[in-house]
N, C-alpha and C positions, 0 to 999 in steps of 0.2 A: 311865398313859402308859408305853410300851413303854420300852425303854431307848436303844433305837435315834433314837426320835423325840427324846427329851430331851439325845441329844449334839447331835442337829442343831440343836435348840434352842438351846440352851447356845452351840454355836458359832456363830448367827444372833448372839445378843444380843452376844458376845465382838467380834465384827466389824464390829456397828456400833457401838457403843460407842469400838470402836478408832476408824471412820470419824470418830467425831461429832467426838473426841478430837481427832484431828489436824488435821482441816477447820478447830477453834477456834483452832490454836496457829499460822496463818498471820501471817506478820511483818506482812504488811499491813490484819491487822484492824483493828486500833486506828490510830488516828491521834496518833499520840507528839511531838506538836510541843507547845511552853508558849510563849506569849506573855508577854512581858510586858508592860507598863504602855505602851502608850504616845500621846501625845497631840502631836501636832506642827501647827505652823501653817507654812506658806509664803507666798508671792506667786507663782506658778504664772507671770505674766506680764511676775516683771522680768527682769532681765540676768542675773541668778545663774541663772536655771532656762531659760536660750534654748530647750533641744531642750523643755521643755513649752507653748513660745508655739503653737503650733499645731495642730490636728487629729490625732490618730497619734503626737506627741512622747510620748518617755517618759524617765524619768530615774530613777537610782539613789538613795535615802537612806538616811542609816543608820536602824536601827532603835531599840529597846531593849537591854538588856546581854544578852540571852535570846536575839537575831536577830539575822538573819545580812544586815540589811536592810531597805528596802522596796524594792515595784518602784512607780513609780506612773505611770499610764498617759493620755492626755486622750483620750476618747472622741467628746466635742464641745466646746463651746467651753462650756459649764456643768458637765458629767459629768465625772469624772471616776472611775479606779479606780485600788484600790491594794493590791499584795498582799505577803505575806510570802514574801521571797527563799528561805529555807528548804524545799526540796520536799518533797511528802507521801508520799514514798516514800524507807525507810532515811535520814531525817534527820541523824544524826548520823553517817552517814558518809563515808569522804574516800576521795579515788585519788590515784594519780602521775602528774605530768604532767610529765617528766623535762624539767630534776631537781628539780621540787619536788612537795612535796606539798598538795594542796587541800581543803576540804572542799565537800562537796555545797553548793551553791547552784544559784537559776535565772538564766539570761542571755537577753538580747534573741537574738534569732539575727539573720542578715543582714537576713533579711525585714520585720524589724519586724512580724510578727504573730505569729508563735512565739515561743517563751519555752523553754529547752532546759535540763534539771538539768543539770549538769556534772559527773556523775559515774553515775548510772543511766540518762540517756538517754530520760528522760519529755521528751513535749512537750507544755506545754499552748498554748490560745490565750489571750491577751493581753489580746481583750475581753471573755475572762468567768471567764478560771482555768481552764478545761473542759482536761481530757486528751484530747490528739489522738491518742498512742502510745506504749506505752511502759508499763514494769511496774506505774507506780501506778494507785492506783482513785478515788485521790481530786484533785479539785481545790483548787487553791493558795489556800491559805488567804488570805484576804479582810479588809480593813479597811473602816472605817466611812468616808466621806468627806463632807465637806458643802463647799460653794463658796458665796462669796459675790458674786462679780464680782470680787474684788480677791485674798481669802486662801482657802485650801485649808484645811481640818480635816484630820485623818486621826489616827484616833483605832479605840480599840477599847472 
């Protein structure tokens, strides 16, 4: 092999390499969220949980020591979904919202079918976690729910 050929070489392999390299080191490869533990019952239908009596209602709980939360959502009057308030993009981080400062969590929006990080500006939908826009790639992570007519699971 000529010498000529073997720099080209050599700075092919140097270039992607550098590519492969960098492509790997994107912050939103990995999905960096820990769950903890958690196993909760409600009554989705008494007084305590009014915005869950209906079609569309959703309400705030707290989570495990690890989460920033749940959302959990009624889909129909059986379904129900429930997701981790924590967003899957830059998790652990916060903005100012003068004068305090917040850390990333998701919120209902006006609409009641978005769901808006509060601090990157992801939007997902509501009835399935899915990214409508917005820097993350991933959808909001999901809990386990079972319903029985009376009590809510929600569990992982």
């Amino acid at each position: 092999m000529n010498p000529k050929t073997k720099s080209l070489l050599t700075l092919f392999l140097i270039m992607f390499f550098v590519g492969v390299i960098t492509s790997s080191c994107d912050e939103n490869d990995e999905l960096p969220i820990i769950l903890g533990y958690t196993n909760i019952y409600i009554r989705p239908n008494s007084t305590e949980y009014l915005q869950l009596n209906t079609v569309g209602g959703w309400a705030y709980l707290n989570g495990s020591t690890l989460s920033r939360g749940i959302l959990v959502y009624r889909v129909t009057t059986d379904e129900f979904m429930a997701y981790e308030r924590t967003p899957t993009y830059k998790p652990d981080s916060c903005c100012t919202y003068v004068p305090v400062e917040i850390c990333a969590k998701v919120v209902v929006d006006e609409s009641g079918i978005i769901v808006k990080d509060t601090c990157a500006g992801t939007r997902y939908l509501i009835l399935d976690g899915s990214v409508v826009d917005g820097p993350a790639r991933y959808a909001l992570l999901q809990y386990r729910t079972s319903y029985d007519g009376d009590i809510l699971h929600i569990y992982n």
